[in-house]
C-alpha positions in Angstrom: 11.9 -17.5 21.3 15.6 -16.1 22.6 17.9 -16.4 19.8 21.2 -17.8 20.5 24.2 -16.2 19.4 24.7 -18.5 16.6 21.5 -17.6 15.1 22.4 -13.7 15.8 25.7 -14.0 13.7 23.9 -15.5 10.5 21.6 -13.2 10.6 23.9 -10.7 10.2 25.9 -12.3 8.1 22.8 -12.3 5.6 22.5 -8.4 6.3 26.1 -8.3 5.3 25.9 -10.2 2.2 22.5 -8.5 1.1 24.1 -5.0 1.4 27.0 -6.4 -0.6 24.8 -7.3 -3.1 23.0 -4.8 -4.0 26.4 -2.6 -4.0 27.8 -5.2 -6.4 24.7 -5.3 -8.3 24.0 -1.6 -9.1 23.6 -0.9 -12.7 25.5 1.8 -14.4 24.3 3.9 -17.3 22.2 1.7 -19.5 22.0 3.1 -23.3 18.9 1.6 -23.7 15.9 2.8 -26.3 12.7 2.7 -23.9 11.4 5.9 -24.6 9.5 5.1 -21.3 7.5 7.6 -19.0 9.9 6.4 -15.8 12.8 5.7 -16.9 15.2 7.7 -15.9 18.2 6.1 -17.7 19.7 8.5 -20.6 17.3 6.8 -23.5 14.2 6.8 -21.3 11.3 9.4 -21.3 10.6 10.8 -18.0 12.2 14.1 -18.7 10.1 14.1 -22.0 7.0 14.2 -19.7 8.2 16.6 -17.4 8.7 19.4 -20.2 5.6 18.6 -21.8 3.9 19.4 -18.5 5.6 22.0 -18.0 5.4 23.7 -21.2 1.8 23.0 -22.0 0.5 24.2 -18.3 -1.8 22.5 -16.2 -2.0 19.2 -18.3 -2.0 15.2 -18.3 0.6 13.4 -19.9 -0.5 9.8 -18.8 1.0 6.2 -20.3 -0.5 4.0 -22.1 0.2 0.1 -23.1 -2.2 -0.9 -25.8 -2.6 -0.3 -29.7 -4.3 2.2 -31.0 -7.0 0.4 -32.6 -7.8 -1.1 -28.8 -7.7 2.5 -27.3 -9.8 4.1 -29.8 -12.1 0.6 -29.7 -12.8 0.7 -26.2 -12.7 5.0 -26.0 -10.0 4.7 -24.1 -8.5 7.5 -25.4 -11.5 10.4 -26.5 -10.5 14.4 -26.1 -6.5 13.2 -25.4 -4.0 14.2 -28.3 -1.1 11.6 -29.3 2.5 11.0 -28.8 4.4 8.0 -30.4 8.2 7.3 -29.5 9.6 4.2 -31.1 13.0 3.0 -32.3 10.8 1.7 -35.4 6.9 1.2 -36.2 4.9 -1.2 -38.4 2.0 -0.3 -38.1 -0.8 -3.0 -39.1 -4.1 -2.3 -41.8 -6.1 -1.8 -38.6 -4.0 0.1 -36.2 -3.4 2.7 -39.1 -6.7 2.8 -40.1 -7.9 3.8 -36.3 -5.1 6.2 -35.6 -5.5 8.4 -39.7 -9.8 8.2 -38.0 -8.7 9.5 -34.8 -6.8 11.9 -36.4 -9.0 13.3 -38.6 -12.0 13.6 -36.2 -9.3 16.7 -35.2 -6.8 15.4 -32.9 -2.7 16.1 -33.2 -1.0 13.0 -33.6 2.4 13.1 -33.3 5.4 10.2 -34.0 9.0 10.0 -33.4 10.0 6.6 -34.8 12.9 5.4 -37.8 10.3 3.9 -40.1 6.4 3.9 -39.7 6.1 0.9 -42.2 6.0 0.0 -46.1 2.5 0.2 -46.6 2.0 3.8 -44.1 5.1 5.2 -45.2 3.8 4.4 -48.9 0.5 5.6 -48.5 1.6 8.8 -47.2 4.4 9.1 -50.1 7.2 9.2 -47.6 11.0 7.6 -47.6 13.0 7.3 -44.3 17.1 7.3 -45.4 20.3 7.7 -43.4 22.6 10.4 -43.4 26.0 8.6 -45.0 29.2 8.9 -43.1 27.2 8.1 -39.5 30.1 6.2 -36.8 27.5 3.3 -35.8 29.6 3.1 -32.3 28.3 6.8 -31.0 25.0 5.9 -30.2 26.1 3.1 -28.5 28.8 4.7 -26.4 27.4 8.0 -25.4 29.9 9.5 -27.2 29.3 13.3 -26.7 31.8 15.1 -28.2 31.0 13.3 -32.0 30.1 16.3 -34.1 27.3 18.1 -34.7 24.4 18.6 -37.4 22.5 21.7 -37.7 19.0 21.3 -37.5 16.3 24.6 -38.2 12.8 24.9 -38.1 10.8 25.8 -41.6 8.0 28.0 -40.3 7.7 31.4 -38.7 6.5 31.4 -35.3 9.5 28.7 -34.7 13.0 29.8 -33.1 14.5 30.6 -36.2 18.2 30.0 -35.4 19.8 26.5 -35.9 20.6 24.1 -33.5 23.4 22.0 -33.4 22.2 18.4 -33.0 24.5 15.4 -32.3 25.0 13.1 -34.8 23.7 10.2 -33.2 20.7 11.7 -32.3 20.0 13.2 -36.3 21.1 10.3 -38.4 17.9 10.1 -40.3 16.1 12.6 -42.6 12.6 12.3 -45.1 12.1 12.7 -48.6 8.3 12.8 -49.4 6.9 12.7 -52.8 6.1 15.7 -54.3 2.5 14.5 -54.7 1.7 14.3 -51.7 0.4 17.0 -48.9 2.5 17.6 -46.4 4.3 20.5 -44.8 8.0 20.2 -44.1 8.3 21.9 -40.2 12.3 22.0 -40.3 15.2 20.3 -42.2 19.0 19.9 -41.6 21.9 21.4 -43.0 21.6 19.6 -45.9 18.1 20.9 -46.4 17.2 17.9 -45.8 13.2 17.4 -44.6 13.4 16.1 -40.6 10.0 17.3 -39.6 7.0 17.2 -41.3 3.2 17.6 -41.3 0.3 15.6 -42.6 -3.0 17.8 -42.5 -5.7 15.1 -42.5 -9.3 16.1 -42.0 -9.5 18.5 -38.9 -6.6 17.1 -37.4 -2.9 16.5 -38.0 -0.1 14.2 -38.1 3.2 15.2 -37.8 6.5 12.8 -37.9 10.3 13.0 -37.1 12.6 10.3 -37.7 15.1 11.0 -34.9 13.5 9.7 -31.8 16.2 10.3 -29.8 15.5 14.2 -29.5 12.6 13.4 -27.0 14.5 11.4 -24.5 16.1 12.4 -21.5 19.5 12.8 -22.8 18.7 15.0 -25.1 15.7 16.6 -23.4 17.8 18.2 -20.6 20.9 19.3 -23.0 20.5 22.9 -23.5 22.3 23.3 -26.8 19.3 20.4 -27.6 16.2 21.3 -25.7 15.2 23.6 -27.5 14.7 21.8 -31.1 12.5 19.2 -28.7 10.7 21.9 -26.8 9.8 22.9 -30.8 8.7 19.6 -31.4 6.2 19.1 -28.6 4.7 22.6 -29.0 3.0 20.9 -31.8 0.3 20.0 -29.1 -2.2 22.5 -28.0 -2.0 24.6 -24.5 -3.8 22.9 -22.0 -5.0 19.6 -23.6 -4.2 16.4 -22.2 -1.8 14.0 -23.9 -1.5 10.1 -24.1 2.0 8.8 -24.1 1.4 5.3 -26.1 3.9 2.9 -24.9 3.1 -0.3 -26.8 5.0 0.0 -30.1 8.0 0.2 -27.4 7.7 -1.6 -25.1 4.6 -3.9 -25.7 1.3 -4.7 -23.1 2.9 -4.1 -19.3 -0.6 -4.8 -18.1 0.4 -5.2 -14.6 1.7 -2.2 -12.8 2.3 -3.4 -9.6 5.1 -2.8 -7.5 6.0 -6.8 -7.4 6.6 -6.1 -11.2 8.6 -3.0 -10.3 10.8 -4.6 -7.5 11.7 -7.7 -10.2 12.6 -5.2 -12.9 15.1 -3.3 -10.9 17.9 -5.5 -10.5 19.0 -4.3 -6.6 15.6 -4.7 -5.5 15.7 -8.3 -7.3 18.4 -9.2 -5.2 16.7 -7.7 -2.1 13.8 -9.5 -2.6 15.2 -12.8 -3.4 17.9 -12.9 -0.9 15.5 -11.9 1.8 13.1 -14.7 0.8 16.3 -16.9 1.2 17.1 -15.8 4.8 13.4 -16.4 6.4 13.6 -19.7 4.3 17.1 -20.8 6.1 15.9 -19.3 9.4 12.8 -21.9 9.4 15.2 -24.5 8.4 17.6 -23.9 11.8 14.5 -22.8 13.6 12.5 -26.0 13.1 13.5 -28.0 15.6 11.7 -26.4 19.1 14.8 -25.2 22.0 12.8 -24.8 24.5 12.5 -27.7 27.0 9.4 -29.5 27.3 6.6 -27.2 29.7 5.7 -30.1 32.2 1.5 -30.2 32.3 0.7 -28.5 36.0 -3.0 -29.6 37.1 -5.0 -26.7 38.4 -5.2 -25.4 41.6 -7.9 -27.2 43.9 -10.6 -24.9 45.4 -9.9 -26.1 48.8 -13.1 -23.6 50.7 -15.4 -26.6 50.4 -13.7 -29.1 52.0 -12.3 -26.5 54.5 -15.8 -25.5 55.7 -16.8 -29.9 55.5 -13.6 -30.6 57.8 -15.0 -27.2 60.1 -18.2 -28.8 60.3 -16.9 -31.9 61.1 -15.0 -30.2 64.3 -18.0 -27.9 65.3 -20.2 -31.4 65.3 -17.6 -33.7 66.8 -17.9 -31.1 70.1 -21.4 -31.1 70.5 -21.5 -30.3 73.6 -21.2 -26.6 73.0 -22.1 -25.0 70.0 -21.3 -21.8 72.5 -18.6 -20.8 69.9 -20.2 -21.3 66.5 -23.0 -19.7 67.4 -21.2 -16.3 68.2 -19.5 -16.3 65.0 -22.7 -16.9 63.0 -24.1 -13.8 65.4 -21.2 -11.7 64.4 -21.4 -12.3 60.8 -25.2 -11.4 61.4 -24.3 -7.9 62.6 -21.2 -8.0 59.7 -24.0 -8.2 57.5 -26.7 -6.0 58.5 -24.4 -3.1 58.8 -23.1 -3.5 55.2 -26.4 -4.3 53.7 -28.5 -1.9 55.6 -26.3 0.6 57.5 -28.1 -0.5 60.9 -26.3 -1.7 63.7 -27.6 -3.6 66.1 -25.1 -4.2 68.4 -26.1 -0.5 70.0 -29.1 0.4 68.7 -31.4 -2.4 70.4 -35.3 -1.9 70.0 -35.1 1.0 67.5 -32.5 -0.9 65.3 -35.2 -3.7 64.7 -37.8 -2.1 64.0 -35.8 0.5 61.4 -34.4 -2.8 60.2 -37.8 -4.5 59.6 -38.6 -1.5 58.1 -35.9 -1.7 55.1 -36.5 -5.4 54.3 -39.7 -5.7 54.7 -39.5 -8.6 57.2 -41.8 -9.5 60.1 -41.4 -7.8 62.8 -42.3 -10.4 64.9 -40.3 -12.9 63.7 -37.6 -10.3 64.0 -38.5 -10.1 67.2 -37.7 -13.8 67.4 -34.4 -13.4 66.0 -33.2 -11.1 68.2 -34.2 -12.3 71.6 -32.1 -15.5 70.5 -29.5 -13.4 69.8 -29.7 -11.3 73.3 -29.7 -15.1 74.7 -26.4 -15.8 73.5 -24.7 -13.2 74.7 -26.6 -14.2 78.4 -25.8 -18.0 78.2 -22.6 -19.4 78.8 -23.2 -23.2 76.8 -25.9 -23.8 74.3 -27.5 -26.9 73.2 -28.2 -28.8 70.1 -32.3 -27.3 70.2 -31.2 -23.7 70.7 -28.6 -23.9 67.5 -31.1 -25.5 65.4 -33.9 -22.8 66.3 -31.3 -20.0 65.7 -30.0 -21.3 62.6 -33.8 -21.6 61.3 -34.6 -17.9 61.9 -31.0 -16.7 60.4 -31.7 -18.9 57.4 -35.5 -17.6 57.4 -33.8 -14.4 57.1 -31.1 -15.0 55.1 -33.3 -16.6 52.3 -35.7 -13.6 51.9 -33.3 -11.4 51.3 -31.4 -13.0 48.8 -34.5 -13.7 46.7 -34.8 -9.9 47.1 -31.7 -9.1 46.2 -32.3 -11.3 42.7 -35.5 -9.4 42.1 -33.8 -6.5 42.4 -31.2 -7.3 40.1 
């Protein structure tokens, strides 16, 4: 269908308008707590998997998006060790009760989150408080020149040097009970406990209550890094890990890219604004442009009544059938040569025999056949008898040799 130039300009017009769009429409930095495996935004986790990866060696770090209780329930998790980023758990009776049975059948759990919930937080004889003096507005802002807390690790084969932390990213610290086991990993300035240790059964779990270190921002800050690297090394060399997602950002059960293009707000627009365009194109497009293709009856095969209205002429002069029977003599010849690769026209004697030879015809009647023929060429008129007699012999032939020819085939 040729598009007029009407229909050129909107289309372009919707290019225009699509490209303005998605300039209009891109998102800036978004301080958003997903602690997600892709996100790349400053409060996402991607860079979290890439040093994990990296530091552990050839390992898995691979998302998941249901509760514990499910993954151990249905083994979707087995040999993998644990990592938990959330701005704050509560966990239920069951989810805890799965994840302290996974742990102690020896895996390394371990969980960056504000709170892990009364009754976990109770049984484990552990209290979640805020440093005093924190500016709310920092985390919110990306403010990165808010000052500093120095964080150091408690145990030997950690760097032993402090790092300085951001405030926003250190505003919580522990206090355990003193009757409870536990191991305290590292503490602020303060001496405050900020990474701690639960052995239970052959395993362990081990807790921070500043999430924020293992996200991107602070992942790929060197003055930070480090303190995370520490964190993660808490995860044996070349075991997989499971990222669990859920206690984020809840059951994404369908990773397809359709759900990917509608959570990105540019390719939204794309794909909205493109279903918009084919939707007005059908609109102007409905009614047909083209004129009307007029209904042309097929050509006649005209041969047959050519060779009637021939007939008619050659039987109308029947006088002389002088000239119809030459032509039916040369298409003779015509065909014996192509057939046979004899001719006759020169050959005489010798040709019919060799010819009776290759089809298999009488030679007698062959004989026949061609005295009629050497008639013709003697005779000046011929009559109604002689064409009939001829045209009995070249049919006699003719006849044969096409059932032949359908054997053959």
């Amino acid at each position: 269908m040729k598009l007029s130039g009407r229909n050129i300009g909107l289309m372009i017009l919707g290019v225009l308008l699509l490209a303005c769009m998605m300039y209009l429409n891109q998102p800036g930095t978004v301080w958003l707590e997903t602690f997600s495996g892709r996100d790349e935004q400053p409060y996402g986790g991607k860079a979290l998997h890439t040093l994990v990866e990296n530091q552990k060696g050839d390992v898995e770090v691979r998302s998941l998006f249901n509760t514990v209780y499910e993954l151990v329930q249905e083994e979707q998790i087995t040999d993998e060790h644990l990592l938990i980023v959330s701005s704050g758990l509560n966990f239920d009776q069951a989810d805890w009760k799965a994840l302290r049975t996974y742990i102690e059948d020896g895996h390394t759990v371990l969980i960056a989150s504000r709170s892990l919930g009364d009754s976990v937080e109770t049984e484990l004889g552990l209290a979640v408080h805020r440093r005093p003096g924190f500016n709310q507005d920092s985390i919110f802002k990306g403010n990165f020149q808010e000052p500093g807390v120095a964080y150091r690790f408690d145990f030997g084969s950690y760097p032993s040097h402090p790092f300085k932390i951001p405030e926003s990213a250190a505003i919580e610290y522990i206090e355990a009970d003193s009757s409870a086991i536990y191991k305290v990993r590292a503490r602020n300035e303060d001496g405050k406990a900020v990474f701690i240790e639960y052995p239970m059964g052959q395993g362990r779990l081990f807790f921070s209550p500043n999430p924020l270190l293992l996200t991107n921002v602070y992942s790929l800050d060197s003055a930070v890094n480090g303190f995370s690297a520490g964190l993660l090394s808490v995860f044996p060399t070349g075991e997989n890990i499971a990222h669990i997602e859920y206690y984020q950002l809840g059951r994404m059960e369908s990773q397809t890219p359709m759900r990917f293009i509608l959570s990105q707000t540019p390719l939204r627009w794309a794909y909205f604004l493109t279903l918009i365009t084919l939707l007005l194109f059908i609109l102007f497009e409905a009614k047909r442009r083209q004129r009307i293709i007029p209904i042309r009856e097929p050509l006649r095969n005209t041969s047959l009544e050519f060779t009637e209205t021939l007939g008619q002429l050659y039987y109308t002069a029947r006088q002389d059938h002088g000239n119809m029977i030459r032509k039916r003599v040369q298409y003779f010849y015509h065909y014996v040569a192509r057939h046979y690769a004899v001719n006759l026209k020169k050959a005489g004697t010798k040709a019919v025999e060799e010819l009776a030879k290759k089809t298999g015809k009488d030679p007698e009647k062959l004989n026949q056949l061609f005295t009629k023929i050497q008639r013709v060429k003697e005779a000046d008129r011929m009559d109604d008898k002689f064409l009939l007699e001829l045209e009995a012999l070249l049919h006699w032939f003719y006849s044969g040799q096409a059932a032949s020819n359908t054997n053959k085939r």
